[in-house]
C-alpha positions as CSV (number, residue, x, y, z in Angstrom):
1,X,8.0,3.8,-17.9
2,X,5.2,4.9,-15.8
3,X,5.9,7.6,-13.3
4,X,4.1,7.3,-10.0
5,X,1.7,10.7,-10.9
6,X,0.9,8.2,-13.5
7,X,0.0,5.3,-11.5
8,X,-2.2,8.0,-9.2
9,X,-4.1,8.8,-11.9
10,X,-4.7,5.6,-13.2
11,X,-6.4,5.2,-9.7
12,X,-8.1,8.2,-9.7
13,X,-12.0,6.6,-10.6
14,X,-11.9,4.0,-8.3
15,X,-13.3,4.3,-4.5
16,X,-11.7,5.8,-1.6
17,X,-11.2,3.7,1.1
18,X,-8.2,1.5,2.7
19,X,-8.9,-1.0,5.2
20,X,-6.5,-2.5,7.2
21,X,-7.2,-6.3,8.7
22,X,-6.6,-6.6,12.1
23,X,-6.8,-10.1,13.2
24,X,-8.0,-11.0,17.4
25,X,-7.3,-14.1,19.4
26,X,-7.8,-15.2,22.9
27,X,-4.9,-15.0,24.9
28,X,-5.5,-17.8,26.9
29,X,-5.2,-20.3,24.4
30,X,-2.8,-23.3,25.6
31,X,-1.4,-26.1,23.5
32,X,-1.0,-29.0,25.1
33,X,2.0,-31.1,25.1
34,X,2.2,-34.0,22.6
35,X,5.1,-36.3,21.6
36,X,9.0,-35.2,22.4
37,X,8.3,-31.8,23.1
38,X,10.6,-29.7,25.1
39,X,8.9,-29.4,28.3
40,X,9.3,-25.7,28.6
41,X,6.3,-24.1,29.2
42,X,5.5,-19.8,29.1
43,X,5.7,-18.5,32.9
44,X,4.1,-14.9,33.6
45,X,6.8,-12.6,36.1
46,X,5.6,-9.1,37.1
47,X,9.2,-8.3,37.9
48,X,12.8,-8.6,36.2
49,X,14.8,-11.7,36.1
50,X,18.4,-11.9,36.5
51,X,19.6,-11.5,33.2
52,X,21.6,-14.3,31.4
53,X,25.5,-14.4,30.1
54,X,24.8,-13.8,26.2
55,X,27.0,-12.8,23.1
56,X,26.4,-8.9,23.4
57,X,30.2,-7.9,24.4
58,X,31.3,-10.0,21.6
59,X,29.6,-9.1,18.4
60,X,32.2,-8.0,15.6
61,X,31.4,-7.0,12.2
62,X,30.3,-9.4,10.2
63,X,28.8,-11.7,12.9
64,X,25.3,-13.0,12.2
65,X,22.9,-12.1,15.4
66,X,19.7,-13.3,17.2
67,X,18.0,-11.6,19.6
68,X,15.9,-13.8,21.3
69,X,13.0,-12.0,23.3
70,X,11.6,-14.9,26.1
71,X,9.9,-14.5,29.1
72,X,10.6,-18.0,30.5
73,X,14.5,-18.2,31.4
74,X,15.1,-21.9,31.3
75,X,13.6,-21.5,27.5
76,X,15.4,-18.6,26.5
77,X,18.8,-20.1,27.5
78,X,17.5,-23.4,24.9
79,X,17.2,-20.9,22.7
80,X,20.3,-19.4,23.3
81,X,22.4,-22.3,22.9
82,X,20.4,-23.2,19.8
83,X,21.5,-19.9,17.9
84,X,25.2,-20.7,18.8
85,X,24.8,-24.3,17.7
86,X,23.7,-22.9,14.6
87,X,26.6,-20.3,14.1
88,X,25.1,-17.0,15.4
89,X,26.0,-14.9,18.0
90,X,23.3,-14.6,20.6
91,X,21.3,-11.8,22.9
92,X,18.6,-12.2,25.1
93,X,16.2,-10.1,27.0
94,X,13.6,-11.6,29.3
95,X,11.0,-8.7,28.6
96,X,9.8,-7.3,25.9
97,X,10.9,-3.4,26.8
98,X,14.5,-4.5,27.0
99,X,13.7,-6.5,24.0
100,X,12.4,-3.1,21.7
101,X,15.6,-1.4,22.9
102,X,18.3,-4.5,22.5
103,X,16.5,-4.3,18.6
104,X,17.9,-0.9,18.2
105,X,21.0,-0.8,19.5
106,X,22.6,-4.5,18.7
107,X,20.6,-4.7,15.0
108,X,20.4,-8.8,14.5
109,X,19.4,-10.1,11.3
110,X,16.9,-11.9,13.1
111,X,14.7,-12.0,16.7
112,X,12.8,-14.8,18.3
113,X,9.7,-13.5,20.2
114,X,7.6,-14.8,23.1
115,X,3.8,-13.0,22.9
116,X,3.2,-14.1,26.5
117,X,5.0,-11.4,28.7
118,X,4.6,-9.5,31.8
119,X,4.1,-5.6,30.7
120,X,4.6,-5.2,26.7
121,X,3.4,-8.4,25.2
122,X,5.0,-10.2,22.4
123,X,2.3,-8.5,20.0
124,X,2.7,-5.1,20.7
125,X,6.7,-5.9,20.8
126,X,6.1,-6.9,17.1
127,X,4.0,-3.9,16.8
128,X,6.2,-1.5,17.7
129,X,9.1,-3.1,15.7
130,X,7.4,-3.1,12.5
131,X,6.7,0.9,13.1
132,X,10.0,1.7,13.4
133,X,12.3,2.2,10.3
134,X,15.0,0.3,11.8
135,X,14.3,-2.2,13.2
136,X,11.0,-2.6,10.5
137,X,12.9,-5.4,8.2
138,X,14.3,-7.8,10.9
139,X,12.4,-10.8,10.0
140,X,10.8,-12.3,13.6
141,X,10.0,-15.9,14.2
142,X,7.2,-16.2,17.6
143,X,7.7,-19.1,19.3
144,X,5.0,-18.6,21.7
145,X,2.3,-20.4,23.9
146,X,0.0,-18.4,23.1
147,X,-2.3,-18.6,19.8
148,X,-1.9,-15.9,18.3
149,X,-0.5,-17.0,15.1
150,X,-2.8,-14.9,12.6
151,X,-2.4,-11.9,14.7
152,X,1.2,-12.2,14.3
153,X,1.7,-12.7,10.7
154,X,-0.6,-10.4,10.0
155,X,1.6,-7.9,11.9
156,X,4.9,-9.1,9.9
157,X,6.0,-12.0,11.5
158,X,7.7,-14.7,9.5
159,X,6.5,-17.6,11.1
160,X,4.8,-18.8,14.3
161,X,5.7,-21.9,16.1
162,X,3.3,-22.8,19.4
163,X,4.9,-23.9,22.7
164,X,5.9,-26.6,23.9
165,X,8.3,-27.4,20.5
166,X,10.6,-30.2,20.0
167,X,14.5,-29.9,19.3
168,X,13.2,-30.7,15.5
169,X,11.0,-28.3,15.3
170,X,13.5,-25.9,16.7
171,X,15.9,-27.0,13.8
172,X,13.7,-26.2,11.3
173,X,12.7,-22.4,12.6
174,X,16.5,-21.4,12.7
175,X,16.6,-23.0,8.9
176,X,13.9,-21.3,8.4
177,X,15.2,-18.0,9.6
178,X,18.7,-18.7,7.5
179,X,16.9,-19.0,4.5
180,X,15.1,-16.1,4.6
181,X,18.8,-14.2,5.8
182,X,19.9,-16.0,2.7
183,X,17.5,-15.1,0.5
184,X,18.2,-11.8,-1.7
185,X,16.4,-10.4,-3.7
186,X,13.2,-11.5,-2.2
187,X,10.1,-12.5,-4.3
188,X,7.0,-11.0,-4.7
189,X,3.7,-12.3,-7.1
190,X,1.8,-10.0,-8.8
191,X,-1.6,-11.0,-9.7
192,X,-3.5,-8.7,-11.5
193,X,-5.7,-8.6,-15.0
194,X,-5.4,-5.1,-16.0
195,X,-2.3,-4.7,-17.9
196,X,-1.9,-0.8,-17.1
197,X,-2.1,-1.3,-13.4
198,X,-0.4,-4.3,-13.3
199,X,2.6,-2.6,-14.9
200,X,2.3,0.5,-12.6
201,X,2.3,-1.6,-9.6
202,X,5.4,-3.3,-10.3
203,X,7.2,-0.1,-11.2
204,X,6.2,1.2,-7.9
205,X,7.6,-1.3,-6.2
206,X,10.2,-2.3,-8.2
207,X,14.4,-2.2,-7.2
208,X,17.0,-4.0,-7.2
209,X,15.8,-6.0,-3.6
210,X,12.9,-7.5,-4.8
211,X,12.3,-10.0,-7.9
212,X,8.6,-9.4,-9.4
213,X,6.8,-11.9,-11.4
214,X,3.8,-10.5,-12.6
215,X,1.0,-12.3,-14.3
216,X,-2.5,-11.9,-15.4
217,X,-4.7,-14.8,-14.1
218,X,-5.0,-17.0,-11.2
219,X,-3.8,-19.8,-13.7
220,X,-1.0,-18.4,-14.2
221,X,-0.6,-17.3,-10.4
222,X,-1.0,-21.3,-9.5
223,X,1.8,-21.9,-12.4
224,X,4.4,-19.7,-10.9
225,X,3.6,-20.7,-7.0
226,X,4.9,-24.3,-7.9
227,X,7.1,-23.2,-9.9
228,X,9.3,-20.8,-6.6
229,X,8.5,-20.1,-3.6
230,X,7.6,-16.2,-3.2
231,X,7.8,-14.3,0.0
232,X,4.3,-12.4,-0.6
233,X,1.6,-12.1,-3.0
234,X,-0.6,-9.0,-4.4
235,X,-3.8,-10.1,-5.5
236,X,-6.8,-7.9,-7.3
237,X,-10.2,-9.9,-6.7
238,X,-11.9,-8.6,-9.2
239,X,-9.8,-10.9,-12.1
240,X,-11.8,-11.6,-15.8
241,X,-8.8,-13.5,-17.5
242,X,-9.2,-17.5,-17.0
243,X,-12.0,-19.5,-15.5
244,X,-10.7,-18.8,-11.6
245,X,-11.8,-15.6,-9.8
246,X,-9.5,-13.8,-7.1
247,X,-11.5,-15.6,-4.3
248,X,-10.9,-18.9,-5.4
249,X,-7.0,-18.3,-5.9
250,X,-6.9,-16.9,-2.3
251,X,-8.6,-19.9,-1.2
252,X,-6.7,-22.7,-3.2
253,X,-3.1,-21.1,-2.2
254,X,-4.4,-20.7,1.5
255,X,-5.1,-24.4,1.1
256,X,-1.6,-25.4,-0.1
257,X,0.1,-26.6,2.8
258,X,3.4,-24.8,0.9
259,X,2.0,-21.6,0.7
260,X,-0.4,-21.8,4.0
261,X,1.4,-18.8,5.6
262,X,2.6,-16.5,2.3
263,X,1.2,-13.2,2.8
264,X,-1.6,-12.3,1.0
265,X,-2.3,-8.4,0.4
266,X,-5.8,-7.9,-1.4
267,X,-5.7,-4.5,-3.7
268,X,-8.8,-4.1,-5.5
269,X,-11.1,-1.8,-6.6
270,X,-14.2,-4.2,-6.3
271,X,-17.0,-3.8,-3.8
272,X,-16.4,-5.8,-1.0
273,X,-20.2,-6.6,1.1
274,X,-19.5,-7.5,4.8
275,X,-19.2,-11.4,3.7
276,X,-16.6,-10.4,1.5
277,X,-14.8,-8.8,3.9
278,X,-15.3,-11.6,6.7
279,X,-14.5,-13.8,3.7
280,X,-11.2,-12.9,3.1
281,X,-10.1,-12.0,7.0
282,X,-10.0,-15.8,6.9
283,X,-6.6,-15.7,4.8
284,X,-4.8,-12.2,3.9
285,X,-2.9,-10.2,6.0
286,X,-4.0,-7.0,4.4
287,X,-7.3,-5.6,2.2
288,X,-6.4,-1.9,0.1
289,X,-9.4,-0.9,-1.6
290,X,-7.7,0.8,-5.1
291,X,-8.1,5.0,-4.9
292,X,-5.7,7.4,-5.8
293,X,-4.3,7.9,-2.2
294,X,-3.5,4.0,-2.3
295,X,-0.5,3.5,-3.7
296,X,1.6,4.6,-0.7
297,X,-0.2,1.9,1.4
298,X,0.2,-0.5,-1.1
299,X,4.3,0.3,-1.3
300,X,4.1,0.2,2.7
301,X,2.5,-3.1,3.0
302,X,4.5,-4.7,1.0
303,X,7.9,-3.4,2.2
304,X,6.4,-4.9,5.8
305,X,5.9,-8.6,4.2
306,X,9.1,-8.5,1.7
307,X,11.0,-7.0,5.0
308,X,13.0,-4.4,2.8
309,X,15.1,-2.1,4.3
310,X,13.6,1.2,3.9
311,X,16.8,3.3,4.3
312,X,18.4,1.4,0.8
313,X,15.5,2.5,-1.0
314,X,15.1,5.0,-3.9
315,X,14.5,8.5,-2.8
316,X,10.8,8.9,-3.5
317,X,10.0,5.9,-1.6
318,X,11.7,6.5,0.8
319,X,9.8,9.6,1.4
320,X,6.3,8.0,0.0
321,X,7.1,5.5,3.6
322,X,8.3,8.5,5.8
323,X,5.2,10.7,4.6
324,X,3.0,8.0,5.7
325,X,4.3,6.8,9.0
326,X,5.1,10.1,10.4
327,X,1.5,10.3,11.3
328,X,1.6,13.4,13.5
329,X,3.7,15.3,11.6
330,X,1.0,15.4,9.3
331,X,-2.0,16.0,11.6
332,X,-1.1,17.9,14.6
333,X,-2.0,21.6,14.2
334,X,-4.9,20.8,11.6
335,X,-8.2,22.1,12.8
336,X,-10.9,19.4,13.1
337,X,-15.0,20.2,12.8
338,X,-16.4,16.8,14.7
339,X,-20.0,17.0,14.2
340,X,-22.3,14.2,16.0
341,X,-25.3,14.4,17.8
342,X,-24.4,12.3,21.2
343,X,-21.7,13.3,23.1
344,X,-20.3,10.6,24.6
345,X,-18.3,10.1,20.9
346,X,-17.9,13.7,20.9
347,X,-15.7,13.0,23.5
348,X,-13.9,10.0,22.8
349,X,-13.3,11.3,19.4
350,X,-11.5,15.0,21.0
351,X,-9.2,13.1,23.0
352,X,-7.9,10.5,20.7
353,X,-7.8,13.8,18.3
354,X,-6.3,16.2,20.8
355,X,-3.8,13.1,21.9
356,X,-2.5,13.5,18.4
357,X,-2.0,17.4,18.5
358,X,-5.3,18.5,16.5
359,X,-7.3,21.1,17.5
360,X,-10.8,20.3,17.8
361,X,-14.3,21.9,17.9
362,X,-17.8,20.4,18.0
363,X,-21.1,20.5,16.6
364,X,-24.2,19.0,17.9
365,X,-26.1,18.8,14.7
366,X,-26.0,19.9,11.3
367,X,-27.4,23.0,11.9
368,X,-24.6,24.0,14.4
369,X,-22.0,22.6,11.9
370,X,-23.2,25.0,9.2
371,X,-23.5,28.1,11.5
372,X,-19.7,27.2,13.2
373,X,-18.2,26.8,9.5
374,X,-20.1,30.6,8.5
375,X,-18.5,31.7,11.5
376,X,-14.9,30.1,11.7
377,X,-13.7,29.2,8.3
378,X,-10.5,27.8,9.4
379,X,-11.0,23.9,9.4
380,X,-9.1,21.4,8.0
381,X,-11.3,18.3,7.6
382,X,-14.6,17.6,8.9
383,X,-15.8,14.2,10.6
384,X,-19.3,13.8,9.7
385,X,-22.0,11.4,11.7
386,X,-24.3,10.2,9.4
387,X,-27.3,9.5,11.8
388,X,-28.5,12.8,12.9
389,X,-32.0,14.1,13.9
390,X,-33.7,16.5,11.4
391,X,-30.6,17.6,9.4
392,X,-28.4,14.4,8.7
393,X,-25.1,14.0,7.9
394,X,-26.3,13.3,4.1
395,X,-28.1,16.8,4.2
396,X,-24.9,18.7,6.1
397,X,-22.4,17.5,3.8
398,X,-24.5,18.3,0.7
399,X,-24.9,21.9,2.2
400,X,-21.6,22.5,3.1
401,X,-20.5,21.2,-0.6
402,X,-22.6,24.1,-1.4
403,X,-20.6,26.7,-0.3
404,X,-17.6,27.7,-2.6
405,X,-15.1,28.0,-0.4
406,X,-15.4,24.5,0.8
407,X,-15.4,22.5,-2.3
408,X,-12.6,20.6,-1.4
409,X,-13.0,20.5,2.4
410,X,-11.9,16.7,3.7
411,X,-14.9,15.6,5.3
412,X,-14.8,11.9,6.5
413,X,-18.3,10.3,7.3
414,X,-19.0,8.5,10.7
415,X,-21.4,6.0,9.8
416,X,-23.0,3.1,12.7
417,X,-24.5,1.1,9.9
418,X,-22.2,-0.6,7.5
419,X,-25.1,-1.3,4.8
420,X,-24.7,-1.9,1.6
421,X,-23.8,1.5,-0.9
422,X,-23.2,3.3,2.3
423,X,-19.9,4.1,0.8
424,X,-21.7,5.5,-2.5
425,X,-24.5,7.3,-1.0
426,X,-21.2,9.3,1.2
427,X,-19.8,9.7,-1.7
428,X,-22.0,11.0,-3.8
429,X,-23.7,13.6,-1.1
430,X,-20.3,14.5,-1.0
431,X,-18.2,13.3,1.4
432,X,-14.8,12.5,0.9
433,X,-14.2,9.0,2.2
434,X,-16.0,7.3,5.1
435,X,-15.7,5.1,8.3
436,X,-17.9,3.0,10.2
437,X,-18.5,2.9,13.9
438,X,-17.6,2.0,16.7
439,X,-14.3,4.0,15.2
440,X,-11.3,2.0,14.4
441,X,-8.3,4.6,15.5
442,X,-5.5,3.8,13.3
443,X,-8.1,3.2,10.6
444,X,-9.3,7.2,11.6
445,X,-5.6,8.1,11.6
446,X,-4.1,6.8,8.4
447,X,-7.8,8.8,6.3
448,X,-6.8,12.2,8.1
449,X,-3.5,11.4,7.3
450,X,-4.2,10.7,3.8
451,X,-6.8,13.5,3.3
452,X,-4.3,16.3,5.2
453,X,-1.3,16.1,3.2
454,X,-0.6,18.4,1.2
């Protein structure tokens, strides 16, 4: 078996980049009311309601829970008596504050979430659930009237269900929710052509909570998807077994009205132009560009989409997810060299920097960057703008590369211009990975994060 130094270096030649897909809807979206709907419609309160008689006092071990997290009261109770219809004990919180910290202390197998709420929205609830090791696995159905359904899959959600709903649609959410209670070990699809990574990808995520089929063609992929239903899919693009590429797959199995919402997570190590890119936005959750620093991410994304509990985990994955989450443990301290020419990003880029307890200095220009580095050695990574007068970023980073003592200095490239073999040119003046502007801050966070570790 392949260890996981072994599935890094198999990585090793491919680029560096990971690139999360974040996914934006207008708020304001309304669905209108058709058929027998419930006529129970999302109210906006700036201040707390009077909370309603729930299960909370009552839980004993072994009772099934759902924490139903609604702004509108009248709803909330539907939902309520819903959940006890169907056998659970219930909890409810009218806001999504008390809703976060009802998730930690009661620990349901399952929450119901409204996205429009005064305060924390529904979306940032889900956010902030799926970021915390706890509560990360609780599998969340939105019944919302907002539309906001890619934003929330894409964050973890099971399912979405838009406002106003009918009693049978209402049915079929809380069977949808006990199956997926129900249903251990979850499944996962492997696609992928190359038989070494394929093989190293299920041993990374392999244990005893998951069930992998892994195949090598999007033939096969089709075969297996009507054959069981899996809980999420990894799929390389780049495929040469069979007649189908990767972006036809994506496409057909989008287009199945059975597997319209299974989540997708693109890891490849093909180019992707911007029309890829836009391309794919249009049906997986996540894109993971193959590098040696990926595998963590990949591990991560899936653990989000299979909802595995982290703390029953092996060891070294355990630690793989810790490493990677505990963002400032990793960064704060470090010493960052920001080097851009207009300092209006200077300072937008210190703060968010500083906010995350790194130390930062700046240089104007190339020039400066050289003379500061000469002077004060002690830097940790380097973010690089590209588009500089008279000394670029290109020039900079070949210099610095030039000096012995910073042969393996991180130095992340700020580029405005997302042209085609950008990424190469960075990469082969020197650079270590690169960004494009305006500066996506998780994005930002999770390359210093990779690129600091040590």
């Amino acid at each position: 078996m392949a260890s996981y130094p072994a599935f890094a270096r198999s990585m090793e030649t491919m680029p560096r980049r990971t690139t999360p897909i974040r996914s934006v809807a207008s708020r304001d979206q309304r669905r209108r009311p058709t058929g027998d709907a419930l006529q129970y419609r999302p109210e906006r309160r700036a201040v707390p309601q009077t909370a309603i008689a729930d299960d909370r006092e009552n839980i004993e071990e072994g009772d099934r829970t759902v924490l139903v997290i609604e702004n509108d009261k009248n709803f909330a109770k539907v939902l309520f008596d819903m959940a006890r219809d169907k056998g659970y004990k219930a909890v409810v919180e009218l806001d999504g504050e008390a809703g976060l910290n009802a998730a930690r202390e009661v620990r349901p197998d399952a929450i119901t979430l409204d996205i429009d709420m005064p305060g924390m929205d529904g979306l940032e609830v889900l956010d902030r659930l799926k970021r915390d090791p706890v509560t990360r696995h609780v599998p969340v159905h939105i019944i919302s009237g907002v539309e906001q359904k890619r934003a929330g899959l894409n964050a973890g959600a099971i399912a979405f269900l838009a406002k106003p709903v009918s009693k049978e649609a209402l049915d079929t959410a809380f069977a949808r929710i006990a199956t997926f209670i129900d249903t251990v070990p979850k499944n996962l699809l492997v696609v992928e052509d190359n038989e070494t990574q394929r093989q190293s990808i299920v041993e990374l995520i392999a244990h005893d909570d998951v069930d992998i089929t892994a195949v090598a063609s999007a033939e096969e992929a089709l075969t297996k998807l009507h054959e069981k239903h899996f809980d999420c899919m990894v799929l390389d693009l780049g495929l040469h077994s069979g007649d189908m590429s990767g972006f036809d797959l994506l496409e057909k199995v989008k287009s199945d009205p059975d597997n319209h919402d299974l989540p997708i997570i693109i890891y490849t190590g093909k180019e992707l132009s911007q029309e890829d890119e836009t391309k794919i936005k249009k049906y997986a959750e996540t894109i993971i560009v193959k590098d040696v620093k990926s595998p963590e991410r990949l591990l991560d994304e899936t653990a989000l989409f299979l909802h595995r509990v982290e703390a029953k985990l092996p060891e070294q994955k355990r630690k793989m997810l810790e490493h990677l989450h505990d963002a400032d443990s990793v960064v704060a301290g470090k010493n960052i060299l920001v080097v851009d020419d207009d300092v209006r990003n200077i300072f937008s880029l210190t703060s968010m920097l500083e906010d995350h307890g790194m130390i930062v200095r700046f240089a104007e220009n190339g020039k400066q960057a050289i003379e500061q580095l000469n002077k004060d050695p002690n830097v940790d990574a380097v973010l690089m703008d590209i588009m500089m007068p008279e000394m670029d970023g290109y020039e900079t980073t070949r210099a610095i590369r030039a000096m012995d003592r910073f042969k393996t200095l991180p130095i992340i490239a700020l580029t405005a211009k997302a042209m085609k073999g950008d990424r190469e040119k960075t990469i082969a003046a020197g650079a270590s990975d690169y960004i494009t502007k305006p500066v996506d801050t998780e994005q930002l966070l999770s390359l210093l994060r990779v690129w600091l570790y040590r």
